[in-house]
C-alpha positions in Angstrom: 84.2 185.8 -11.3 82.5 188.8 -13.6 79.0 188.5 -14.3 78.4 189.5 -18.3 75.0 190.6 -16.9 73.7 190.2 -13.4 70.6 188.8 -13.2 67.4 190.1 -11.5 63.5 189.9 -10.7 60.4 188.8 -11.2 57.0 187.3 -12.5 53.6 186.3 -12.8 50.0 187.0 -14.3 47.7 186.0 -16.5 48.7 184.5 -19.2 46.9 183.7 -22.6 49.0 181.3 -24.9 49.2 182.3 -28.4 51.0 181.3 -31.6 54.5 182.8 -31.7 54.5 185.1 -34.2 57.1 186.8 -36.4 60.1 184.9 -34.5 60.6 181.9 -37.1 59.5 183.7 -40.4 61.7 186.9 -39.8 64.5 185.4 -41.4 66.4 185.9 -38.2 66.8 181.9 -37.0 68.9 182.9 -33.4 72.7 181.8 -34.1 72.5 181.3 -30.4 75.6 182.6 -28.0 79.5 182.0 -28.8 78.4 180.2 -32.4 76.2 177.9 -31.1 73.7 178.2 -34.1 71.1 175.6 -32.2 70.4 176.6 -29.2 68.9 174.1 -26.3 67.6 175.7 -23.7 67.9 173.5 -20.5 65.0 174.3 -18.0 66.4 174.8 -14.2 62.8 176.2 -12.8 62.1 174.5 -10.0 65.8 174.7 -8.7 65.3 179.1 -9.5 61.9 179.1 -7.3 63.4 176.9 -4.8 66.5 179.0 -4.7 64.6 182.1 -4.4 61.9 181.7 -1.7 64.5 180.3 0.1 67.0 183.1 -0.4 64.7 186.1 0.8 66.0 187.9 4.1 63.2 187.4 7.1 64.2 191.2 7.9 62.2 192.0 5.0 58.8 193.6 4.9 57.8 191.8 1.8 57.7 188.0 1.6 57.2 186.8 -2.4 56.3 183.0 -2.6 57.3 182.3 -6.0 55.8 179.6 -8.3 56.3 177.8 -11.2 54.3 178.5 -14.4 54.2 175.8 -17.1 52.8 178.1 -19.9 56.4 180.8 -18.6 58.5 177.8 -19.0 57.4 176.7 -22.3 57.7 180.6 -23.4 61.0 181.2 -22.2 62.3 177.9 -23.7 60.9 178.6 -27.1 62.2 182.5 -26.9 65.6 181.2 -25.9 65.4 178.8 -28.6 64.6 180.8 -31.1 66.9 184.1 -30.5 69.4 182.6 -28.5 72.1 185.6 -27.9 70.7 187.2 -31.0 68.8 189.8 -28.6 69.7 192.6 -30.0 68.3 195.6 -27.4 69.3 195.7 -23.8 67.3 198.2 -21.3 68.0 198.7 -17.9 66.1 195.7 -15.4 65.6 194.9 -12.1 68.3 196.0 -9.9 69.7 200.0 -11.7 72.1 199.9 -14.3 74.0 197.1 -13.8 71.1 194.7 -15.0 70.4 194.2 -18.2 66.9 193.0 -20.1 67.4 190.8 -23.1 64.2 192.6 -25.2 64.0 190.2 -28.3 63.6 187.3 -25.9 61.0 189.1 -23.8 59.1 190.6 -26.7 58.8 186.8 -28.0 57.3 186.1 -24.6 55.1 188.8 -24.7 53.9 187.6 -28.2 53.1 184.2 -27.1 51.4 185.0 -23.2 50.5 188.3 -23.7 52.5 189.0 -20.2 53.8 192.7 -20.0 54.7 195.0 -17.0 51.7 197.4 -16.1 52.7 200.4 -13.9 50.5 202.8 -11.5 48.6 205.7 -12.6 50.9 208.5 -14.2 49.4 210.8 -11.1 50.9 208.3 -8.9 54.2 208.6 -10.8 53.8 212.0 -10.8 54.3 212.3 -7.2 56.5 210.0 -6.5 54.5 207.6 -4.7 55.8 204.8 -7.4 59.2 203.4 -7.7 61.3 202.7 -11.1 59.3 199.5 -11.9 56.1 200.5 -11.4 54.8 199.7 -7.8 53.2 201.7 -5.5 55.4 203.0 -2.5 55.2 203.9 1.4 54.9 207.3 0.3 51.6 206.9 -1.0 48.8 209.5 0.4 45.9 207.7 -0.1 43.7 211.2 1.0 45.1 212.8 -2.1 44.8 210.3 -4.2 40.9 209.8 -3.5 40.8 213.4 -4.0 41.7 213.5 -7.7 39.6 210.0 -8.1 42.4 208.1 -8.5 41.7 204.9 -6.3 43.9 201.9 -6.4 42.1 199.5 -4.5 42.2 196.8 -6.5 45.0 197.9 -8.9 47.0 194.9 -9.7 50.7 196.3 -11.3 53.0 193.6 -12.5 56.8 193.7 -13.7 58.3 191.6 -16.3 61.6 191.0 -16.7 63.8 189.1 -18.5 67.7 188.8 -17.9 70.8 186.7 -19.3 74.1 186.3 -18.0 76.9 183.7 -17.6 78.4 181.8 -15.0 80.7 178.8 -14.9 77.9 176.3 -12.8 74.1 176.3 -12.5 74.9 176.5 -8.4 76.9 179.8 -8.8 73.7 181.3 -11.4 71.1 179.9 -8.7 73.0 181.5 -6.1 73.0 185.2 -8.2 69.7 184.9 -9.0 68.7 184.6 -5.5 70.7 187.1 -4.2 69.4 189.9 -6.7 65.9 188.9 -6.0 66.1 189.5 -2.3 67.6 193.0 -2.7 65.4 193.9 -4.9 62.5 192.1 -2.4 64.0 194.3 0.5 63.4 197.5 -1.3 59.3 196.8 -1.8 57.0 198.8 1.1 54.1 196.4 2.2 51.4 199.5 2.3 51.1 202.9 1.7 52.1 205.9 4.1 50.0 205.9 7.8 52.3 208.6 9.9 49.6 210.9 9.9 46.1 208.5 10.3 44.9 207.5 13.3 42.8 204.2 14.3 39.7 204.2 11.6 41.5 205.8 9.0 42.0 203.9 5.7 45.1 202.9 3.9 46.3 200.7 1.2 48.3 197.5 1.8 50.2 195.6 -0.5 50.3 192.1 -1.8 53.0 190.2 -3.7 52.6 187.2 -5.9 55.7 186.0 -9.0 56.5 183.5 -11.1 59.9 182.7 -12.1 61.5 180.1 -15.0 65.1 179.5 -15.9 66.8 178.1 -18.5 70.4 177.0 -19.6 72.5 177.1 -22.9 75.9 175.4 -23.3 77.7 177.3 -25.6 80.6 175.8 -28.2 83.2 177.5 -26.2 82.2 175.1 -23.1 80.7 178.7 -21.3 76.7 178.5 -20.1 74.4 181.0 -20.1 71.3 181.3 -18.2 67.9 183.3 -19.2 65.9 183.9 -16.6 62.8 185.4 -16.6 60.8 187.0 -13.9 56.9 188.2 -12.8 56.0 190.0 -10.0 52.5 191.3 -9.5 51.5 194.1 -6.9 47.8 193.5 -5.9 46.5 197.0 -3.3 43.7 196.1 -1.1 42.2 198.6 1.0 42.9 198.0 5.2 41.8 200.0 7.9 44.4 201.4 10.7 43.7 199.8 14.4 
């Protein structure tokens, strides 16, 4: 079976509710996917968080206990509702090029929660200490970091993401879904680099927190889509090497 779009990872955050502005007075009322001028989303997100905590490796170094989020759920649903398959920008998501972000629903979402991804210092970037999404890396050296006054104890970097793709059941989406979030979970580094320290030395360590919600639309041509949107935050602390 061939995805239309794979789906991917991640989410949570603070969220402040808002009205949702511009997406019913834009003129643009979603015609939904395959003609279905009405979309209805069906919500599926405590089957996608089960699905997922249960579907990360225990070889990984990173363990992500996602939860649901009401004020997510009622976002997502409205979004979906609302633009249906009318988004009309895809960017690269979660997992490389094969993963697609639907940005009309996600920019709705944004609107409403005032959820968006927040990445690492540009200096951090700069280096390479900080992968694709925005979280800080292995390869971090914390001594040079402190050196140009760029801290990050206490940073907190989050990724949003929203995806949308097929499949024929809701098992078969639950079981992609899960299945792109733990590669993408077994590529995340737990703290920053501590080849060179010895016992005293300080070093950053990495936390993981998400939210994830999932909803469903039967199309007129008897297909289903799924929209599934993700929040992972990235909170450093600062340990000290025994």
């Amino acid at each position: 079976m061939k995805l239309k779009k794979i789906a991917s990872l991640m989410l949570a955050g603070v969220m402040a509710v808002s009205m949702l502005t511009a997406c019913g007075s834009n003129g643009n009322t979603g015609n939904g996917n395959n003609g279905n001028e009405n979309p209805d989303p069906t919500p599926a997100t405590t089957s996608v968080v089960d699905a997922v905590n249960k579907g990360q490796s225990a070889a990984n170094a990173v363990k992500i206990d996602f939860t649901v989020n009401s004020e997510l759920d009622n976002a997502l649903a409205k979004a979906v509702s609302v633009y249906g398959n009318d988004a009309d920008e895809d960017i690269t998501g979660i997992i490389g090029t094969t993963v697609f972000v639907e940005r009309e629903v996600a920019d709705a979402i944004t609107r409403m929660t005032g959820l968006e991804s927040v990445s690492a210092d540009p200096d951090y970037i700069t280096n390479g200490w900080v992968d694709e999404y925005g979280f800080l890396t292995e390869t971090v050296d914390r001594a040079m970091a402190l050196r140009w006054n760029k801290d990050a104890k206490g940073k907190v970097y989050t990724l949003f993401v929203v995806d949308q793709f097929s499949a024929w059941t809701e098992e078969a989406a639950l079981n992609m879904v899960a299945e792109a979030a733990d590669e993408r979970i077994a590529e995340l580094d737990a703290h920053s680099n501590v080849d060179t320290l010895k016992a005293g030395d300080k070093y950053y360590t990495y936390g993981y927190d998400g939210n994830i919600s999932m909803v469903s639309v039967k199309n007129l041509d008897g297909t289903t889509d799924y929209y599934v949107a993700y929040v992972v935050n990235q909170t450093v602390t600062e340990s000290t090497l025994k």
